[in-house]
C-alpha positions as CSV (number, residue, x, y, z in Angstrom):
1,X,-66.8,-56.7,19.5
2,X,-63.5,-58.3,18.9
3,X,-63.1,-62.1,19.6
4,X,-59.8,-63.6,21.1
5,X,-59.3,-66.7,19.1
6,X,-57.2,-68.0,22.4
7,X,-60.4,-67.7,24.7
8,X,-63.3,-67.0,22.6
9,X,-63.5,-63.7,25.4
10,X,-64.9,-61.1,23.9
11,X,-63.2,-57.5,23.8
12,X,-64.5,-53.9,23.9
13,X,-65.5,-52.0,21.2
14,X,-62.7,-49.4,22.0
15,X,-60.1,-53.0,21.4
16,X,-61.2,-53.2,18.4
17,X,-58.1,-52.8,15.3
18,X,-59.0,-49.6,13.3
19,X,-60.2,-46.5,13.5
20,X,-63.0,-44.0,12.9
21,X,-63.2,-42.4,9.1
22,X,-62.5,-38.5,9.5
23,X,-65.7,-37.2,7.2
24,X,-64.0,-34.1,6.2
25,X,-61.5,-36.1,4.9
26,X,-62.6,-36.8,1.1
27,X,-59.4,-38.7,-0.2
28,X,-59.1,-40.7,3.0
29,X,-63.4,-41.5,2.8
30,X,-62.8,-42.5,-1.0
31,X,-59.8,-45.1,0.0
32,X,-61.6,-46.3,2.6
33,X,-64.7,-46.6,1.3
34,X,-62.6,-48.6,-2.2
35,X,-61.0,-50.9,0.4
36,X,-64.2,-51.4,2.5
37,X,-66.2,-52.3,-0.8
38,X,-63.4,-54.5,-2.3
39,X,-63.4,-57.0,0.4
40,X,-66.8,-57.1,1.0
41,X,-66.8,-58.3,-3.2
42,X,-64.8,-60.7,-2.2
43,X,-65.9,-61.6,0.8
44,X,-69.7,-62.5,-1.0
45,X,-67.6,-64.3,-3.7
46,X,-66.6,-67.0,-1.2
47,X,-70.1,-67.5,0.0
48,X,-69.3,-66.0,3.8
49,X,-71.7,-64.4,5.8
50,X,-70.9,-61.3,7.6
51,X,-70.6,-63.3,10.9
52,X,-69.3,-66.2,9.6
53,X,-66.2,-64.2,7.9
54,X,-65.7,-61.9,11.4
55,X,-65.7,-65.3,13.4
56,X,-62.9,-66.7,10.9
57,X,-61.0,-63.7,11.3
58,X,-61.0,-63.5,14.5
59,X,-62.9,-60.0,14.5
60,X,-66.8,-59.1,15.7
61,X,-69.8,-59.1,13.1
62,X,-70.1,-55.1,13.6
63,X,-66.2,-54.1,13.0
64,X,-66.3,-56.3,9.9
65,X,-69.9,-53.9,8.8
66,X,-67.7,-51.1,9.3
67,X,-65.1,-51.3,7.5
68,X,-66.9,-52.8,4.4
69,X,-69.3,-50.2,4.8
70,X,-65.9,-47.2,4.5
71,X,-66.9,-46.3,8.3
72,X,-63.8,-47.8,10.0
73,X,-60.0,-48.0,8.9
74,X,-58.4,-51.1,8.9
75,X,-54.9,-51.7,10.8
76,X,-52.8,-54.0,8.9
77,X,-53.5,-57.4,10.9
78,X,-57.4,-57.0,9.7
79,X,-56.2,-57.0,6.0
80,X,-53.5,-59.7,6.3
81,X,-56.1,-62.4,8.0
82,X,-58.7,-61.1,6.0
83,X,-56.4,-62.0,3.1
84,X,-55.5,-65.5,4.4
85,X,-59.0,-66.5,5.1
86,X,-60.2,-65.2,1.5
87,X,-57.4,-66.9,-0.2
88,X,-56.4,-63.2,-2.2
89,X,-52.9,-64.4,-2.3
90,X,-51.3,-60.9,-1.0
91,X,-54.1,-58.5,-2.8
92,X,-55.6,-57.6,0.2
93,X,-52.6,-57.3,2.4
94,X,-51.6,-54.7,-0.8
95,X,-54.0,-52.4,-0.1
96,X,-52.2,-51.7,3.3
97,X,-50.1,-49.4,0.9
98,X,-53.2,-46.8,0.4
99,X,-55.2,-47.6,3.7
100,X,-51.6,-46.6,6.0
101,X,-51.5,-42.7,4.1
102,X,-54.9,-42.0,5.1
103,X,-54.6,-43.6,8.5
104,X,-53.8,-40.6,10.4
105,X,-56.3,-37.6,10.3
106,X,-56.1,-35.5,7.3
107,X,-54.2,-32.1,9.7
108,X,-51.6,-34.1,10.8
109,X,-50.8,-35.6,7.4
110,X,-50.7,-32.1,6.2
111,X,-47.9,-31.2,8.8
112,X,-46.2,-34.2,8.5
113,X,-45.8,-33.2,4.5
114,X,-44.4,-30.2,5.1
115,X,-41.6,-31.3,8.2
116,X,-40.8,-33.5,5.6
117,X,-39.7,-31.8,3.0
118,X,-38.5,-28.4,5.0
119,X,-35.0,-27.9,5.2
120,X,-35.4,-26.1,8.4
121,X,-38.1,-26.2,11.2
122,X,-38.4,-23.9,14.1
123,X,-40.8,-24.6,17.2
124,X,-41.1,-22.3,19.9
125,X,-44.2,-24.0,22.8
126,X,-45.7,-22.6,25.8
127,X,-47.6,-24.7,27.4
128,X,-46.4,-28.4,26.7
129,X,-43.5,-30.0,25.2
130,X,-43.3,-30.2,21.2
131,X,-44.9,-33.1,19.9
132,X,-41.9,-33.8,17.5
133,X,-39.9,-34.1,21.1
134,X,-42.7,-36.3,23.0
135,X,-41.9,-40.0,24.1
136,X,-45.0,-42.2,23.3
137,X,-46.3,-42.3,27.2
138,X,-46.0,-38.2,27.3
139,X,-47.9,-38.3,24.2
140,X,-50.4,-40.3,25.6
141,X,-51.2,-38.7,28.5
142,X,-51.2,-35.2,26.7
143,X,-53.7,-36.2,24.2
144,X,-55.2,-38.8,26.8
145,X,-56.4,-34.9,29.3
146,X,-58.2,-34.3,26.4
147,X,-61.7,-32.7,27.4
148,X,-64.5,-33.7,25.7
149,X,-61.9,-37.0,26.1
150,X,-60.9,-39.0,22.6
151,X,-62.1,-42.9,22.6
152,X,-58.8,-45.3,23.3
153,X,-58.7,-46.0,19.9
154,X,-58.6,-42.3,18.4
155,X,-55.9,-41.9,21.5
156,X,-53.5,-44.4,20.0
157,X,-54.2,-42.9,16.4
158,X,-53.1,-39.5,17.5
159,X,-49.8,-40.9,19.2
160,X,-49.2,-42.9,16.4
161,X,-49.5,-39.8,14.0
162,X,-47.1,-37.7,16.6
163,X,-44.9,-40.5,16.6
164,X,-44.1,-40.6,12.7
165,X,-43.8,-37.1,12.2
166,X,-40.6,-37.5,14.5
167,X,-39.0,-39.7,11.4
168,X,-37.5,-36.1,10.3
169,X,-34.8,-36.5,12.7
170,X,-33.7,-39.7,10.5
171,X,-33.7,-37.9,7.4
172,X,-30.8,-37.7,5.1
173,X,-29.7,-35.2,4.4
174,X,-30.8,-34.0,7.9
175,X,-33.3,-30.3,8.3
176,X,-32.1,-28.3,10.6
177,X,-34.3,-27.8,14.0
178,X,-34.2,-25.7,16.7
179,X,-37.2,-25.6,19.6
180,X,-37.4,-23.4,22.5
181,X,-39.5,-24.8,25.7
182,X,-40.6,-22.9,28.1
183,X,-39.5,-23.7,31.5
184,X,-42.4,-24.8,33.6
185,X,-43.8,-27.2,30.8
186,X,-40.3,-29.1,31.4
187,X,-41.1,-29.3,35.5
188,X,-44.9,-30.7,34.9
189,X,-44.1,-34.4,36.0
190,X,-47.0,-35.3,32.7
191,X,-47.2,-38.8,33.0
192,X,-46.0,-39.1,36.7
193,X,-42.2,-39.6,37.6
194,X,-40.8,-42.4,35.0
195,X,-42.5,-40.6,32.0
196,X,-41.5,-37.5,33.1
197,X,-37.8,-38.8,33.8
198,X,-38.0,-40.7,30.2
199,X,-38.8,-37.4,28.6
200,X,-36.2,-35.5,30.0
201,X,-33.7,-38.4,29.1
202,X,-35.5,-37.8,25.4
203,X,-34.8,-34.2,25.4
204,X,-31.0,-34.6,25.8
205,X,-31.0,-37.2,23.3
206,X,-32.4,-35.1,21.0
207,X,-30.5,-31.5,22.1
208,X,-27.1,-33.5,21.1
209,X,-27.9,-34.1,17.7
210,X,-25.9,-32.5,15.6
211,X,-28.3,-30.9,13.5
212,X,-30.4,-30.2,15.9
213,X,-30.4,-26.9,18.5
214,X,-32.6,-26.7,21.9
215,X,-33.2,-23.9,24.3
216,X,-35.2,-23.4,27.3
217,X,-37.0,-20.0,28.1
218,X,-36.4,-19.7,32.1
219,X,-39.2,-18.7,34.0
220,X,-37.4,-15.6,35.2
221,X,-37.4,-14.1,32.1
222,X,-40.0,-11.6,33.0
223,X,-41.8,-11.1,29.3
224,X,-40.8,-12.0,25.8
225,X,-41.8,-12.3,22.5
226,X,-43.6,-15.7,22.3
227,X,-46.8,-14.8,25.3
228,X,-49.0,-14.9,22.8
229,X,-48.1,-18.6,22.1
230,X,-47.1,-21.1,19.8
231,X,-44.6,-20.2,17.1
232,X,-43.8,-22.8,14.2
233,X,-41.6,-22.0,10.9
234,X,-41.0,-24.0,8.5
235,X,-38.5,-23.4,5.7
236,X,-38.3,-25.0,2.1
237,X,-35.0,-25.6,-0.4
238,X,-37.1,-23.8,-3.3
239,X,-36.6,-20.4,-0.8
240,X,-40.1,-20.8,0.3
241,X,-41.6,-20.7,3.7
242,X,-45.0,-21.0,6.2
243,X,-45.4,-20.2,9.4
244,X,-48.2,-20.2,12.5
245,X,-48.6,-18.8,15.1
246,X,-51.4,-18.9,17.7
247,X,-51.4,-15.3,18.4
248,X,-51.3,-13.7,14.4
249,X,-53.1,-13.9,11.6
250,X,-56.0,-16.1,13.0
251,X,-53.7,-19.5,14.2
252,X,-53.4,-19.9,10.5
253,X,-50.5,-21.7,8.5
254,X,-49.6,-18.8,6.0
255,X,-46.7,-18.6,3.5
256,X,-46.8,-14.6,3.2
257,X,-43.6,-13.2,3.0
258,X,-44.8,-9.7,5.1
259,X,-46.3,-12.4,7.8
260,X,-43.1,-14.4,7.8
261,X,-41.1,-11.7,8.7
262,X,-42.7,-11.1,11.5
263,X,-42.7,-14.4,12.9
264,X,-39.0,-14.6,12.0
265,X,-38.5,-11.4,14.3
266,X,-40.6,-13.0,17.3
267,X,-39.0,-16.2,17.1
268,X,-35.4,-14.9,16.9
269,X,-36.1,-13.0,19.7
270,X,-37.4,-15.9,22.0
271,X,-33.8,-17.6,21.0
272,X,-32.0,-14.5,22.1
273,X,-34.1,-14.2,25.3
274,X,-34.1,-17.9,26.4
275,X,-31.0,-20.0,27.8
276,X,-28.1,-20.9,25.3
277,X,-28.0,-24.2,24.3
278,X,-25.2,-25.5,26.5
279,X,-27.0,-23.8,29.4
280,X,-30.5,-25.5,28.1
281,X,-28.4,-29.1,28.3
282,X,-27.1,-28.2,31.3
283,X,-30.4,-27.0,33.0
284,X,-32.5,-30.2,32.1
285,X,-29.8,-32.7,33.2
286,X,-29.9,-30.7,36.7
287,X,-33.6,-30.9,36.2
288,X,-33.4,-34.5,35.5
289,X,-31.1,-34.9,38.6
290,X,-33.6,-33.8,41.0
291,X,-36.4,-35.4,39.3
C-alpha cells in the first residue's frame, strides 16, 4: 500500500512505484537484489524500522520489503526520497543508473540493443500496428487486451519499454526503416476515435521522415508473401544481419545467412505487393479524413 503524504489515503497495490523482478532475468535479479540489499544496510544504519522508513517516504511497509528483499524494482522517485530521508547525499539516487537498464523485461532490452545499433530495420505486421509506430494510448490498450490480462503496473512497464525503443528515429546518424501495415489493422479504431485519430496523425509524422519509408498492404491484394505473419530484419554496419519471422524457423531471431535470404525475398515482395509510399501517405490521410 502506498500512502499519499497530501491525505494520508491510502493507494492500491497496483499504484504502487516499481515493478515485479522478471526471474529469468539473472543480471536484472543480481541488480536488483544489490540495490534492494544496499538500502536496506542503510536503512538499519539509521535505526528505522521497516514501517517507520516506508511512512517517511511516503511509500507502504510491504513495497519497502520488496524492494529490499530484490522482489520489486524501484522507479526513480523511490530512490531519490529514499536518499533524502537517509541522508546518502546522491548515492542512492546513483543507483538509478543500474536499476533504469534492467527496468524493462530482459526480451525487450534484447530488441532494443539490436534497433539500436542496426543501420537498417525492416517491419512488415499483420495484425496490429508496429510497436516502434504506436502512440502511448494505442500501446496501452494493445498490451492492456491482453488475456490472461498484465497488472496496471506491468501495463505501464511494457508501454514504457515500447516507448524507448522508438528513440531510433532520433538517432544520429539516422537507420534506415521501412514498415509495411496491413490495411485492416489501420481501420481497427484501438483505443476508440481520438487514439485511433492520434495514431493515424503519428503514422504520417513518421512516413515523412526522411529516412524513413512506409507502405500499406491493401486488403484487395488477394495473397502475398507476409500470411504467415510477422517479418522483422535487422541490418548491422559490420555486414551482419538477424531476422524473425513468425512463420520460419520456429519465430526465432536467427542471423543465418541461408535464412536471411529468404526473409529478404518475402519481405521485398510484400514491398512490391503493397501500396507505394506516396499512395500509403495518401491512403491514411483519406483514412484519417473519414475517421
Amino acid at each position: 500500500m502506498t500512502v499519499e503524504a497530501e491525505t494520508g489515503r491510502l493507494k492500491s497495490e497496483a499504484d504502487e512505484p516499481g515493478w515485479e523482478v522478471d526471474p529469468d532475468d539473472e543480471w536484472g535479479v543480481a541488480v536488483i537484489a544489490t540495490v534492494g540489499r544496499q538500502l536496506k544496510l542503510r536503512r538499519e544504519a539509521a535505526g528505522m524500522r521497516v514501517a517507520e522508513f516506508g511512512a517517511a517516504i511516503g511509500y507502504g511497509e510491504d513495497l519497502v520489503r520488496k524492494v529490499e528483499g530484490g522482489k520489486r524494482i524501484p522507479r526513480k522517485e523511490y530512490l531519490d526520497r529514499s536518499d533524502e530521508v537517509l541522508g546518502a547525499d546522491g548515492l542512492i539516487s546513483a543507483t538509478w543508473e543500474d536499476v533504469k537498464k534492467v527496468r524493462y523485461p530482459k526480451k525487450v532490452r534484447e530488441l532494443g540493443k539490436l534497433e539500436g545499433r542496426a543501420v537498417e530495420i525492416g517491419v512488415y505486421e499483420c495484425n496490429i500496428i508496429a510497436g516502434l509506430l504506436q502512440t502511448p494510448d494505442h500501446a496501452r490498450t494493445v498490451i492492456g487486451a491482453a488475456q490472461p490480462p498484465y497488472s496496471p503496473d506491468d501495463v505501464e512497464r511494457m508501454v514504457a519499454a515500447r516507448l524507448a525503443r522508438q528513440s531510433v528515429f532520433a538517432r544520429d546518424p539516422a537507420p534506415a526503416l521501412s514498415f509495411v501495415l496491413e490495411e485492416g489493422a489501420l481501420r481497427r479504431p484501438i483505443g476508440g476515435r481520438m487514439v485511433w485519430r492520434q495514431q493515424l496523425e503519428r503514422l504520417l509524422e513518421v512516413g515523412r521522415l526522411h529516412n524513413v519509408v512506409l507502405q500499406v498492404m491493401p486488403m484487395d491484394c488477394e495473397t502475398h508473401s507476409g500470411l504467415d505473419g510477422r517479418i522483422e530484419l535487422l541490418k548491422f554496419a559490420d555486414g551482419t544481419a538477424v531476422g524473425r519471422s513468425d512463420g520460419a524457423f520456429n519465430g526465432r531471431p536467427t542471423p543465418d545467412p541461408k535464412h536471411l535470404r529468404i526473409l529478404e525475398l518475402r519481405y521485398g515482395t510484400i514491398r512490391a505487393q503493397a501500396l507505394s509510399p506516396r499512395e500509403s501517405l495518401a491512403f491514411i490521410e483519406r483514412l484519417l479524413g473519414e475517421t
